[in-house]
Backbone of each chain as ProteinMPNN parsed JSONL, in Angstrom:
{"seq_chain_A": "XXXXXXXXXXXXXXXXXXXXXXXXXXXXXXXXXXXXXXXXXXXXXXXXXXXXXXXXXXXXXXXXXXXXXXXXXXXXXXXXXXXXXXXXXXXXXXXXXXXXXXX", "coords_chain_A": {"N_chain_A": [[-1.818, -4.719, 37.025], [0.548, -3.756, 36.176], [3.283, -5.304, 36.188], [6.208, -5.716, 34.931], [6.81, -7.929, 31.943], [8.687, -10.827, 31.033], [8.225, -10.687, 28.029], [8.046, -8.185, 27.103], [7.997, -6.059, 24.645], [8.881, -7.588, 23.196], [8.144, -9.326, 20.02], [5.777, -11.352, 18.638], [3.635, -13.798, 17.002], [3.015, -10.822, 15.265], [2.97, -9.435, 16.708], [3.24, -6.889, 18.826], [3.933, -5.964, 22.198], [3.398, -3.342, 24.112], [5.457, -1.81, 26.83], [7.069, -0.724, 29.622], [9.961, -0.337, 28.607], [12.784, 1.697, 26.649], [11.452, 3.754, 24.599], [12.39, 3.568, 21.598], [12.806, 0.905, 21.543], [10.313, -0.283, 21.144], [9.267, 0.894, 18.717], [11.703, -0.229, 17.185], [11.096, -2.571, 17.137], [8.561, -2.553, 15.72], [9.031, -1.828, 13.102], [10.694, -3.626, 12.383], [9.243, -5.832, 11.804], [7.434, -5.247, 9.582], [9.573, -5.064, 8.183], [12.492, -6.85, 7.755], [10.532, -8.919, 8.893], [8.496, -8.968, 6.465], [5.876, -8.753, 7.054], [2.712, -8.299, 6.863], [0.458, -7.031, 8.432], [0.855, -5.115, 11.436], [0.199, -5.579, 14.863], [-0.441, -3.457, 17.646], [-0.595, -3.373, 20.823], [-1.443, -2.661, 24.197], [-2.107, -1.919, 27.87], [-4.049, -0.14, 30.356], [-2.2, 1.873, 31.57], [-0.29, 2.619, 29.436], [-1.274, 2.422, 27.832], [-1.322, 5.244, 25.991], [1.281, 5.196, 25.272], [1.228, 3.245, 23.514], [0.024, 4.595, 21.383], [1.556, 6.744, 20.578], [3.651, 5.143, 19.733], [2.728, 3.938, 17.23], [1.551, 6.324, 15.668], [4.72, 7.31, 15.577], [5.855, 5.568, 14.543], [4.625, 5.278, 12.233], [4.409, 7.18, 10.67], [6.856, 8.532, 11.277], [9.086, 7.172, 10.956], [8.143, 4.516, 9.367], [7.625, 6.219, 6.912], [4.731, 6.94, 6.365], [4.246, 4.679, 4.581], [2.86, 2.696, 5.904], [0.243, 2.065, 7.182], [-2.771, 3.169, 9.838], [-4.885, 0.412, 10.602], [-7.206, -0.352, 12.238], [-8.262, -0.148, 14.636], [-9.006, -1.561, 18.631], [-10.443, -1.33, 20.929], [-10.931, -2.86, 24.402], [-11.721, -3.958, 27.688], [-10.838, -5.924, 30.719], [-11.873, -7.41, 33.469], [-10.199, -8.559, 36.644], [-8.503, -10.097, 39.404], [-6.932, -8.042, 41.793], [-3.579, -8.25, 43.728], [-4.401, -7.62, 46.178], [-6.877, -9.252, 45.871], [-9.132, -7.557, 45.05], [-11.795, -7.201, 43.222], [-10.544, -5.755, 39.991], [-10.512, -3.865, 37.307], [-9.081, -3.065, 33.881], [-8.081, -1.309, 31.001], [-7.905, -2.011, 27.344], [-6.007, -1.873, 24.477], [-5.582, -2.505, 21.023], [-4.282, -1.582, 17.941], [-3.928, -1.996, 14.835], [-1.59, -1.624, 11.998], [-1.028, -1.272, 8.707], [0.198, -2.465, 5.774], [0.514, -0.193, 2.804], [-1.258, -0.699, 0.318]], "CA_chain_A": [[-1.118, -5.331, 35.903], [1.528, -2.876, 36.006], [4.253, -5.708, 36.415], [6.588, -5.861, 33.26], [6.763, -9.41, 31.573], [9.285, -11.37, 29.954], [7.916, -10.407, 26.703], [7.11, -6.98, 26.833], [8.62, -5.166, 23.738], [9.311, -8.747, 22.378], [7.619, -9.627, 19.147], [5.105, -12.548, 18.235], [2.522, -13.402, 16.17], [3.118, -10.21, 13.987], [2.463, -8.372, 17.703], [4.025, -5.836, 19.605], [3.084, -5.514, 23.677], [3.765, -1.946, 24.864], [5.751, -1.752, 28.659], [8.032, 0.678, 29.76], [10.887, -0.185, 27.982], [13.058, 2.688, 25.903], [10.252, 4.108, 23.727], [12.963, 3.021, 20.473], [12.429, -0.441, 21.413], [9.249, -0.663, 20.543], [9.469, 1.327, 17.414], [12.552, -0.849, 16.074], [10.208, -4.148, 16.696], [6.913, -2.357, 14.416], [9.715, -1.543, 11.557], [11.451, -5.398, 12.05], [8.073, -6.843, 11.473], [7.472, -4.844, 8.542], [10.752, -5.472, 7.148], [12.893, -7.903, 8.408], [9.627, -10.397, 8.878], [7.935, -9.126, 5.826], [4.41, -8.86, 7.839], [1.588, -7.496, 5.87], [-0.019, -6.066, 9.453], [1.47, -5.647, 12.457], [-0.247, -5.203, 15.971], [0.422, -3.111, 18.947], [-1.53, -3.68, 22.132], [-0.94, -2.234, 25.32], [-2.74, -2.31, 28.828], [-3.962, 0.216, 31.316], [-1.138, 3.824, 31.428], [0.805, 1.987, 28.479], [-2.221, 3.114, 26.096], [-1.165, 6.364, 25.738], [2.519, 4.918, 24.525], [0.819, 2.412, 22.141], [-0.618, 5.257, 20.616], [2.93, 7.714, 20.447], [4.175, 4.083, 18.888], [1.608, 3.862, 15.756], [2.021, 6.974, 15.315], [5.701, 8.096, 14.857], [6.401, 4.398, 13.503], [3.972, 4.758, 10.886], [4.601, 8.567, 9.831], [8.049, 9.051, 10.792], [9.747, 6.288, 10.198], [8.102, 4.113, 7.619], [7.208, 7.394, 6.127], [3.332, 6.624, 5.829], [3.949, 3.151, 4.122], [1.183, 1.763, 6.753], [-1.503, 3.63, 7.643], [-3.926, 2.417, 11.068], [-6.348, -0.282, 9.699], [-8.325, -1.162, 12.433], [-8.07, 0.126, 16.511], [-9.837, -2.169, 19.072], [-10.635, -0.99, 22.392], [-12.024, -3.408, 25.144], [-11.433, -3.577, 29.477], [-10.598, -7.048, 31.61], [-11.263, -7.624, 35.058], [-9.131, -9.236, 37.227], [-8.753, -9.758, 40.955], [-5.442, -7.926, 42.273], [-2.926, -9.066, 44.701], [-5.095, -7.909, 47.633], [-8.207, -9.991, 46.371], [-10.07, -6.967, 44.903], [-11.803, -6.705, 41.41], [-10.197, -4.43, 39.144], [-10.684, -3.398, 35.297], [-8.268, -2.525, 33.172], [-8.809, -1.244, 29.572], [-6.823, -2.35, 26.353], [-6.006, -1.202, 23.316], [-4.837, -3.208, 19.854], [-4.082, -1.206, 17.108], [-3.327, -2.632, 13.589], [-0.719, -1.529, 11.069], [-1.299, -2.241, 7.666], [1.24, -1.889, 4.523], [-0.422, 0.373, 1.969], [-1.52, -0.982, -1.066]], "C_chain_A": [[-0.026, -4.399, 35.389], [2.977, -3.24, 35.868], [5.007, -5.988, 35.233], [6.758, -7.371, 33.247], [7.837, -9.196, 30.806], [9.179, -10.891, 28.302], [7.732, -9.151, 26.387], [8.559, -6.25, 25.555], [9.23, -6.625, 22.509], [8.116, -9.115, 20.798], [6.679, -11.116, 19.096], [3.959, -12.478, 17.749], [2.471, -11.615, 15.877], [2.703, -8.438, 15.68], [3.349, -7.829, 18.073], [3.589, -5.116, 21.157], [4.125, -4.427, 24.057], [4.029, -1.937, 26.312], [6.713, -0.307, 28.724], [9.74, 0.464, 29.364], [11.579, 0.897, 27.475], [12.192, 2.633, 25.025], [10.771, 3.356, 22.332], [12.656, 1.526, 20.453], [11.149, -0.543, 20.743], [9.097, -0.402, 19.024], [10.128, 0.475, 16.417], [11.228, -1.889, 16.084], [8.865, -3.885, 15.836], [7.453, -2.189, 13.21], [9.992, -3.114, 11.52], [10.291, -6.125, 11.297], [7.813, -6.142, 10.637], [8.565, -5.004, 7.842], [11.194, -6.745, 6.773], [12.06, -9.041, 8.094], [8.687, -10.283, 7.533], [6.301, -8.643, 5.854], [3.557, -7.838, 7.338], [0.61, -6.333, 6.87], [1.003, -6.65, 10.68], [0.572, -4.64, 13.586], [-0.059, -4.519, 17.142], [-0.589, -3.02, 19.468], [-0.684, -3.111, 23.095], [-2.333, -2.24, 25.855], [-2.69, -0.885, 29.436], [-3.446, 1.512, 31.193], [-0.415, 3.651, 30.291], [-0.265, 2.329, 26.748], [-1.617, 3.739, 25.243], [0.375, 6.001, 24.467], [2.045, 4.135, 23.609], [0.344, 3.223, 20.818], [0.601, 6.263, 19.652], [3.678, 5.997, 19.147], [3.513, 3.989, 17.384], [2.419, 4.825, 15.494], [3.722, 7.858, 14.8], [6.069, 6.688, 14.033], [5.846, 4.667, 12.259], [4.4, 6.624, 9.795], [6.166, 9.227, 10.002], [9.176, 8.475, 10.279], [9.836, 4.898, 8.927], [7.075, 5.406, 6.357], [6.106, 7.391, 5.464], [3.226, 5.67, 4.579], [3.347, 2.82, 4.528], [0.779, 2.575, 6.75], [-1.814, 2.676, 8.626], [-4.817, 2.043, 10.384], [-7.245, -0.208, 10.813], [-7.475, -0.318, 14.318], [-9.128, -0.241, 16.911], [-9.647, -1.461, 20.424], [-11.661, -1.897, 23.394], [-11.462, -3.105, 26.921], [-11.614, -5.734, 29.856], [-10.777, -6.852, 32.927], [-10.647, -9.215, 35.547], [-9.507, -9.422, 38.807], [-6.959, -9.633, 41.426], [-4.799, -8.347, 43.405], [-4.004, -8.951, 46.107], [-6.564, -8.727, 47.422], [-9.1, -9.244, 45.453], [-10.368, -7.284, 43.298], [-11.594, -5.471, 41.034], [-10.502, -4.743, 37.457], [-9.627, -2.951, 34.888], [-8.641, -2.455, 31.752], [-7.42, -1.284, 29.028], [-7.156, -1.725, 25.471], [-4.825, -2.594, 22.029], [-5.086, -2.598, 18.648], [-3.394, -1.732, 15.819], [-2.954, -1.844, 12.812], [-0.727, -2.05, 9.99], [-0.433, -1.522, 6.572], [0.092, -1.013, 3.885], [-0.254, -0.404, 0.933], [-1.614, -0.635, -2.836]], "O_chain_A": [[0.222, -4.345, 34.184], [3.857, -2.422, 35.603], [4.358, -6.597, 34.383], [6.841, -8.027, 34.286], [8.148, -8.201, 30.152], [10.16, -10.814, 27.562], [7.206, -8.938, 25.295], [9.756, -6.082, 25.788], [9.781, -6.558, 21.411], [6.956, -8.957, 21.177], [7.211, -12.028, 19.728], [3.218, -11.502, 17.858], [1.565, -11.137, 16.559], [2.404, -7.244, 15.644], [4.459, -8.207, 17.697], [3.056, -4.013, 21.273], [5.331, -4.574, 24.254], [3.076, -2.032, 27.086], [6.881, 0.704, 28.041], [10.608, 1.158, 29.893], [10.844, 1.785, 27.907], [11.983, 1.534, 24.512], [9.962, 2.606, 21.786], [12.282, 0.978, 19.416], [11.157, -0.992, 19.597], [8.849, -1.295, 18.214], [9.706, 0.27, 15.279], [10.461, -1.96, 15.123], [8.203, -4.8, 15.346], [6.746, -2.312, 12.21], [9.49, -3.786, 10.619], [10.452, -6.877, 10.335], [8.94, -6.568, 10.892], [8.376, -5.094, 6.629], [10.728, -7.532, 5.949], [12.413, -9.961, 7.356], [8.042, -11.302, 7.285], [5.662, -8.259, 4.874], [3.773, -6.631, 7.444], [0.154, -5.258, 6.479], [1.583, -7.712, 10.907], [0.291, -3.453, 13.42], [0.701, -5.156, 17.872], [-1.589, -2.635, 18.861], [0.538, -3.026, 22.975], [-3.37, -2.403, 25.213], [-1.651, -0.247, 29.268], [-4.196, 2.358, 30.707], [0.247, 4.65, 30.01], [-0.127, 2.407, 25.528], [-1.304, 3.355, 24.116], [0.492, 6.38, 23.301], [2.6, 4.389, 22.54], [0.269, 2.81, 19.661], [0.566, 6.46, 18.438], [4.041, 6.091, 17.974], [4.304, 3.999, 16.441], [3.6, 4.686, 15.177], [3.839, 8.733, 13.942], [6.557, 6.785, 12.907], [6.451, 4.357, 11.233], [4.563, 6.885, 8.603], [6.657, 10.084, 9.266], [10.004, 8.929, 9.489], [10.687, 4.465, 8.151], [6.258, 5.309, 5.441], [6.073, 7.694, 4.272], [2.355, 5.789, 3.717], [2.616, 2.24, 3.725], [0.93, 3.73, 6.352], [-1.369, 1.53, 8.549], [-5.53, 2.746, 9.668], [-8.372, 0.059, 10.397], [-6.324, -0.163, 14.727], [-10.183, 0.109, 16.38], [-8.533, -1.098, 20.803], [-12.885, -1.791, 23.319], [-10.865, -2.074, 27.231], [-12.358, -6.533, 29.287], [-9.967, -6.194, 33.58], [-10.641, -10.359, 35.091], [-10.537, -9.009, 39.339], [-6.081, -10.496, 41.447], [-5.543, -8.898, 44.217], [-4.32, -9.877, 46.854], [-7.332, -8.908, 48.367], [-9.942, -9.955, 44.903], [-9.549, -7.526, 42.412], [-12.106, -4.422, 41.423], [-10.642, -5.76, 36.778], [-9.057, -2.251, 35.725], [-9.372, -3.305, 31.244], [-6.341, -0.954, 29.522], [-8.202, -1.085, 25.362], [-3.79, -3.223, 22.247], [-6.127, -2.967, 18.105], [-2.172, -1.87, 15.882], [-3.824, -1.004, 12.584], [-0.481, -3.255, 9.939], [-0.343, -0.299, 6.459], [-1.064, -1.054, 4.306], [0.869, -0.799, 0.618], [-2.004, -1.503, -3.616]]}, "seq_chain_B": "XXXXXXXXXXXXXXXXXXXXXXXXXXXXXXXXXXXXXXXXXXXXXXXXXXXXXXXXXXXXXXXXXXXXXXXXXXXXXXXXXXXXXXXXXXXXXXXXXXXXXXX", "coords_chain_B": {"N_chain_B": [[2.016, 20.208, 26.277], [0.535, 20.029, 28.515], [-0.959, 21.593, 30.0], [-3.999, 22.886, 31.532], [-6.762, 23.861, 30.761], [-10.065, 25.426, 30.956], [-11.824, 24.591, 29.468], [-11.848, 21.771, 30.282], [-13.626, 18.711, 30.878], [-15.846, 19.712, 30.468], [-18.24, 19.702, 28.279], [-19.123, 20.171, 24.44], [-20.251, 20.73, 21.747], [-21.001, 17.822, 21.276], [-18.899, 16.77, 22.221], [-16.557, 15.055, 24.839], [-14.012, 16.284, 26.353], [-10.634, 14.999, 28.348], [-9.227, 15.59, 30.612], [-7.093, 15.954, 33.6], [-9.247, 16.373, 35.659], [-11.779, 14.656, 38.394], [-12.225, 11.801, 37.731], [-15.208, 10.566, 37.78], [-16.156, 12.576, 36.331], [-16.332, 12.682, 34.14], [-16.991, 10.982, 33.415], [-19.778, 11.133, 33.91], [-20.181, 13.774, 32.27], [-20.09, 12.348, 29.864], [-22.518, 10.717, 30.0], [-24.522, 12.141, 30.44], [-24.523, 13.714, 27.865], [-25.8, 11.377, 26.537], [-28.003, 11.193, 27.614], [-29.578, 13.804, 29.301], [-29.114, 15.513, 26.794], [-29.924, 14.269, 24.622], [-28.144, 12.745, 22.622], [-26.93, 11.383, 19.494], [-24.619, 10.363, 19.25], [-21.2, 10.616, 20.884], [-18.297, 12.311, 21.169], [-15.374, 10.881, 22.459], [-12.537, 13.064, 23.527], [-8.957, 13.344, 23.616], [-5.289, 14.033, 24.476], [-1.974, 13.344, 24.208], [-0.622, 11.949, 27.844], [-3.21, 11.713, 28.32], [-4.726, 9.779, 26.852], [-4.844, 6.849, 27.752], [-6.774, 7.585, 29.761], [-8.634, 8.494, 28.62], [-9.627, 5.968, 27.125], [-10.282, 4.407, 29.088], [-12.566, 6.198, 29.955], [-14.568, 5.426, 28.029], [-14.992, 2.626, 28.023], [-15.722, 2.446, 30.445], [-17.774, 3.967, 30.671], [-19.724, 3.227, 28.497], [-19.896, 0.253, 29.215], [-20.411, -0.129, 32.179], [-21.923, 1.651, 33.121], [-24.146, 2.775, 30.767], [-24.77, 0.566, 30.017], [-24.091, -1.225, 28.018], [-26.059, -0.241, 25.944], [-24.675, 1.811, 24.185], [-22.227, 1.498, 22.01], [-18.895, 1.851, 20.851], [-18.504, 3.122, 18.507], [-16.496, 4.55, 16.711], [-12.72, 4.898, 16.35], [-10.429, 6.978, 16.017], [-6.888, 7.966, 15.575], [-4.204, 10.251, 15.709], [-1.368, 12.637, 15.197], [-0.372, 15.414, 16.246], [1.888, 18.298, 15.545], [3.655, 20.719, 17.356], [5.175, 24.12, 18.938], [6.855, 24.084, 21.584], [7.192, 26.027, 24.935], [9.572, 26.088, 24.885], [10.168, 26.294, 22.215], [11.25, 24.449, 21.054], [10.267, 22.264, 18.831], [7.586, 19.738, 19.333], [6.104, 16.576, 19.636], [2.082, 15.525, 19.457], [0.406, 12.707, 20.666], [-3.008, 12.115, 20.043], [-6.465, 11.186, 20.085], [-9.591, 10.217, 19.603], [-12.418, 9.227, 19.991], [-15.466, 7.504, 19.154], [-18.84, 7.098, 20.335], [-21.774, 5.591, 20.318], [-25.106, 5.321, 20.057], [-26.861, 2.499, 20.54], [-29.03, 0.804, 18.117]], "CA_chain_B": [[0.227, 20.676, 26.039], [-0.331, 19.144, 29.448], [-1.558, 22.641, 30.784], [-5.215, 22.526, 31.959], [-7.85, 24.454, 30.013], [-10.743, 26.014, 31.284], [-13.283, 23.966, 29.17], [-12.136, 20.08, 29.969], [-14.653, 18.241, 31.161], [-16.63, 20.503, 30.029], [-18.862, 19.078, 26.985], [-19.735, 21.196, 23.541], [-20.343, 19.785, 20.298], [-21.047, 16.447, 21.982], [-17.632, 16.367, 22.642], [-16.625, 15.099, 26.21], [-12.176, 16.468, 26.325], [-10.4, 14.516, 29.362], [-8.237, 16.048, 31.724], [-7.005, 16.002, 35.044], [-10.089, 16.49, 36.367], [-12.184, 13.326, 38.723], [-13.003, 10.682, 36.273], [-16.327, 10.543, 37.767], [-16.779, 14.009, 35.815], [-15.747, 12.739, 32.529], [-18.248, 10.22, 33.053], [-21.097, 12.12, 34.119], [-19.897, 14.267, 30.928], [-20.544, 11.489, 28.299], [-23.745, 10.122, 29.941], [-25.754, 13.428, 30.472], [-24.599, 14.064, 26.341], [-27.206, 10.57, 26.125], [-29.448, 11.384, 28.228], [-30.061, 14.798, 28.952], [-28.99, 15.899, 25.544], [-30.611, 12.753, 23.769], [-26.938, 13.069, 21.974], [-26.81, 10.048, 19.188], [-22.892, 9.548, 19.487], [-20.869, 11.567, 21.516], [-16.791, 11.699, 21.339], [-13.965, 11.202, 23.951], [-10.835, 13.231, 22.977], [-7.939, 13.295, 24.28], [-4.183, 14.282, 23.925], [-0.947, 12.985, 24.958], [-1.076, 10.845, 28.491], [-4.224, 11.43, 28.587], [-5.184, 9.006, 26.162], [-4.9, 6.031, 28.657], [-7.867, 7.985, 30.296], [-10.078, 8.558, 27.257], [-10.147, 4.644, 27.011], [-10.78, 4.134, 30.191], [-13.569, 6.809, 30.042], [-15.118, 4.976, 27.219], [-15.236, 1.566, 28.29], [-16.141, 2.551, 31.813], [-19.413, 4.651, 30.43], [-20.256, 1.751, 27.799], [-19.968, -1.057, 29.797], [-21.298, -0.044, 33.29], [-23.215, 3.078, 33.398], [-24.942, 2.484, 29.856], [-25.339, -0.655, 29.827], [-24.182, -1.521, 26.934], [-27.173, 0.551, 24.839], [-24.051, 2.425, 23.94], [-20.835, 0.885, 21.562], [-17.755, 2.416, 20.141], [-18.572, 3.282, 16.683], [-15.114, 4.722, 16.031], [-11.84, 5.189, 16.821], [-9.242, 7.815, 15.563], [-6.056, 8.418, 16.172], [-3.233, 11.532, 15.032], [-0.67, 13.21, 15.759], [-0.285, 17.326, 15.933], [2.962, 18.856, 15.814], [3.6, 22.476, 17.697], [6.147, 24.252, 19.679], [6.83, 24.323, 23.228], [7.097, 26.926, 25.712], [11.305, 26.493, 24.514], [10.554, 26.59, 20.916], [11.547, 23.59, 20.416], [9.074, 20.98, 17.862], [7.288, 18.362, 19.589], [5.141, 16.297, 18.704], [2.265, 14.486, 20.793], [-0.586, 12.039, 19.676], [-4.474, 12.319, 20.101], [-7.384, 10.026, 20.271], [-11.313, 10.566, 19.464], [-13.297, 7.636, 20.714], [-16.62, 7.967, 18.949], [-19.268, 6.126, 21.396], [-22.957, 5.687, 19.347], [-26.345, 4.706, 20.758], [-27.344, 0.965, 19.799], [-30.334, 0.951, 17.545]], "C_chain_B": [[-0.392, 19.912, 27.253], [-0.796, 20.021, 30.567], [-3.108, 22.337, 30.439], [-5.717, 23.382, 31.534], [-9.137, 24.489, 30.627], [-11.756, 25.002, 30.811], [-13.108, 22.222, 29.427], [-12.853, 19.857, 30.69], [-15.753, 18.403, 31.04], [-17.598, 19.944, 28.574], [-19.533, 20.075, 25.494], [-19.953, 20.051, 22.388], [-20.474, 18.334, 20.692], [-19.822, 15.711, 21.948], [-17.04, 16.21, 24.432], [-14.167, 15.335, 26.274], [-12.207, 16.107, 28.009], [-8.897, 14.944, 29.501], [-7.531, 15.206, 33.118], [-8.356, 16.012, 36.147], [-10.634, 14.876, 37.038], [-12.474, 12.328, 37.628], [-14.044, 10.461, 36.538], [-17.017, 11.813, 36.686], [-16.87, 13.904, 34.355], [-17.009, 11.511, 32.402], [-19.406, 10.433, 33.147], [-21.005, 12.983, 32.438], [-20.787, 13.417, 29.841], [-22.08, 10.703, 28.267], [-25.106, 11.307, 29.851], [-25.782, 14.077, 28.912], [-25.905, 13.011, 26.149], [-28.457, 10.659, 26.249], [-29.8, 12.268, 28.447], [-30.165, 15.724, 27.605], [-29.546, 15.471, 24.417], [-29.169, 12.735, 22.854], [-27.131, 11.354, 20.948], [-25.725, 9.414, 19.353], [-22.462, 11.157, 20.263], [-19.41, 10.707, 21.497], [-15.957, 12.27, 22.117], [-13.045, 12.025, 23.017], [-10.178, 13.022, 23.72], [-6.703, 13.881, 23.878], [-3.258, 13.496, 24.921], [-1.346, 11.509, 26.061], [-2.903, 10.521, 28.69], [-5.277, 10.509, 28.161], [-5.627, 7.76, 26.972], [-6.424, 6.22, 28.853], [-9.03, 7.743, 29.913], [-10.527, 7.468, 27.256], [-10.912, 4.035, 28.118], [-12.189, 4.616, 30.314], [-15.235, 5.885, 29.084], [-15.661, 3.585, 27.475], [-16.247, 1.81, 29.819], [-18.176, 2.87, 31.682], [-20.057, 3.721, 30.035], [-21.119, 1.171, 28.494], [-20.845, -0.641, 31.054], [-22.036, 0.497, 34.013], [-24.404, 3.0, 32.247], [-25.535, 1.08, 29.765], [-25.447, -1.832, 28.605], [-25.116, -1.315, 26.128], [-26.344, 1.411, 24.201], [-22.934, 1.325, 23.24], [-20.058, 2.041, 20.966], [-17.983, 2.095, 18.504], [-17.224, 3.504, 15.833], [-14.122, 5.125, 16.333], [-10.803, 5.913, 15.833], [-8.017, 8.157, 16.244], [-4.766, 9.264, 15.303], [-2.19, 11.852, 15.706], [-0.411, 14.816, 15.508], [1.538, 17.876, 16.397], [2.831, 20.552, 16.658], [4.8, 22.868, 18.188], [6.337, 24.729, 20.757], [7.37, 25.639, 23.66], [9.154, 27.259, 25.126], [11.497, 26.749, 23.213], [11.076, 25.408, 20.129], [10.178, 22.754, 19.525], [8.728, 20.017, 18.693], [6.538, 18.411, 19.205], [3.927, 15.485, 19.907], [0.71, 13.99, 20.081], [-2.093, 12.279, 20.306], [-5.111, 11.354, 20.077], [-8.513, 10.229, 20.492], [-11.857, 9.071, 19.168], [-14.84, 7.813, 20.249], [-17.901, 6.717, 19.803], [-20.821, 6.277, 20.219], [-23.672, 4.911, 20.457], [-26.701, 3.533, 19.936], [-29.04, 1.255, 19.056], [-30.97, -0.257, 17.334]], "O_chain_B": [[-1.464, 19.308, 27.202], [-1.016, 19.63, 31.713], [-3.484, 21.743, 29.429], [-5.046, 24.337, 31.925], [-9.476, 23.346, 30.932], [-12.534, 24.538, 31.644], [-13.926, 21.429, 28.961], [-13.028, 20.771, 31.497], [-16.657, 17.622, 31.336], [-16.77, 20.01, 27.666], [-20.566, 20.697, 25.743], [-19.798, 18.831, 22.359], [-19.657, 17.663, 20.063], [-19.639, 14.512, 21.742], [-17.116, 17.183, 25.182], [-13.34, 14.425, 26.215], [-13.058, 16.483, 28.815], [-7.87, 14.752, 28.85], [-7.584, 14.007, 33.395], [-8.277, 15.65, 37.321], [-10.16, 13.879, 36.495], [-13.155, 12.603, 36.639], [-14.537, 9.936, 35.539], [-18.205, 11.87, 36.369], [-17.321, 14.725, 33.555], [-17.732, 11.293, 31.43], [-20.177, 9.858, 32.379], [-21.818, 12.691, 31.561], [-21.8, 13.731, 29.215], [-22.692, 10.258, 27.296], [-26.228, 11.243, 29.349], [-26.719, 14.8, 28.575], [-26.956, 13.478, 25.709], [-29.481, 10.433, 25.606], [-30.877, 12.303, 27.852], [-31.093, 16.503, 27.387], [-29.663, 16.128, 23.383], [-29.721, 12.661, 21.756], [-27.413, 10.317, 21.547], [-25.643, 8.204, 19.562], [-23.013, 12.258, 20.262], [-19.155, 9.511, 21.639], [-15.731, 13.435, 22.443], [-12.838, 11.67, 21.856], [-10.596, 12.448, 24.726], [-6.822, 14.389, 22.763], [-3.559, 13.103, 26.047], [-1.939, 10.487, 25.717], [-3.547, 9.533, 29.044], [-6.363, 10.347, 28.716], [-6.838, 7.543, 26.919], [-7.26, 5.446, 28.386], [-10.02, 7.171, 30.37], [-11.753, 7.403, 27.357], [-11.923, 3.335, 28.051], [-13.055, 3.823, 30.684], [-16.418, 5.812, 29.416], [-16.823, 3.38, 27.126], [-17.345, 1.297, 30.032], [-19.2, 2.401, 32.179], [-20.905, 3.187, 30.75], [-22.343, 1.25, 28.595], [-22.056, -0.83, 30.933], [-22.63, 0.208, 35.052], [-25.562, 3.136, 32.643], [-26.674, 0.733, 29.453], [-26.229, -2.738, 28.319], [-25.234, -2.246, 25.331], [-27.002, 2.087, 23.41], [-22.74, 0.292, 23.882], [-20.615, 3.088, 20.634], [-17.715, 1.194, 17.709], [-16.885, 2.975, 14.775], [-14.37, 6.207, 16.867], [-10.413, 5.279, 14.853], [-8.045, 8.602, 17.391], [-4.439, 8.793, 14.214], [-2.026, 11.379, 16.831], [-0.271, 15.218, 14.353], [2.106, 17.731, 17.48], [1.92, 21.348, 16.431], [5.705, 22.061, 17.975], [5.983, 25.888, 20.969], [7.966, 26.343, 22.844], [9.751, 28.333, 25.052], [12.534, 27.262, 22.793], [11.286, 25.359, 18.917], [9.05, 22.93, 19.985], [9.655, 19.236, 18.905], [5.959, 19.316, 18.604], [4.343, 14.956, 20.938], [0.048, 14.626, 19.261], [-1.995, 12.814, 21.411], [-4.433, 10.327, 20.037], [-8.758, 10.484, 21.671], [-11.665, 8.187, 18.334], [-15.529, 8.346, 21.119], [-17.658, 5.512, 19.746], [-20.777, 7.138, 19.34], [-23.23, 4.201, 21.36], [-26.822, 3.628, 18.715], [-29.968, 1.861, 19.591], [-32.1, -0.283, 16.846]]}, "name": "protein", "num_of_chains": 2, "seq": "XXXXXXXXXXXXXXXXXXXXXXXXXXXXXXXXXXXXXXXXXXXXXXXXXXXXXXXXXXXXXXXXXXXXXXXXXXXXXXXXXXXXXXXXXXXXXXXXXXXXXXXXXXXXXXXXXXXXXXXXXXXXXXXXXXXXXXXXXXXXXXXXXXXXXXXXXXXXXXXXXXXXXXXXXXXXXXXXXXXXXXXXXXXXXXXXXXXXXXXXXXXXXX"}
């Protein structure tokens, strides 16, 4: 599941899917949805090697650029299998991290 | 900070830190904290890419070595600033995966 999608770095439902885009992309779309859309939480998920960047994302979005206005409410961690192009079952583990305004 | 340290995989404080090393080792790590150690929770760290890993490590143990008698009690995540081998500031994020025994 390494193949980038249409959507990846694109926004919806209040989300944010982590690919290999310029790292800024992602960042502007966790400030837009805090601004821009208003959005009381906002989500970032990523798949698989794209963790690691979901994680670099929280983090400088939330402490360097909305200058610890959110804080991390809530980080989910689960795994999917699949069956890849050659047939086989594979796993992959996720990650969805929530963004929440402060109060 | 993606130089290799003497103690990863290595387990203290019922801490299991993930490296470079096999990922069979990181999983042997977190199950011999349950079971030879009787450990009640035991946590992944991680830094940087390695984060990906940690999740992986976590789900992997969970789900199909434990048997699910094990869940993710808690998830943390940070960031540490320091300065590189040039002096320059970076910055790079972390991730402690706390795993707990089902009661």
């Amino acid at each position: 599941m390494e193949t980038t999608t249409e959507f990846e770095g694109n926004t919806s439902d209040n989300s944010v899917f982590i690919g290999n885009k310029p790292f800024m992309n992602y960042i502007t779309g966790v400030i837009m949805q805090f601004t821009a859309k208003n959005a009381e939480d906002v989500v970032i998920k990523a798949r698989g090697k794209f963790i690691s960047r979901a994680v670099d994302v929280a983090e400088v979005s939330a402490k360097r650029f909305l200058d610890n206005s959110v804080s991390v409410k809530d980080i989910k961690i689960d795994s999917e299998g699949f069956k890849n192009n050659e047939g086989r079952d594979v796993r992959v583990s996720t990650i969805e991290i929530t963004l929440s305004k402060n109060r």
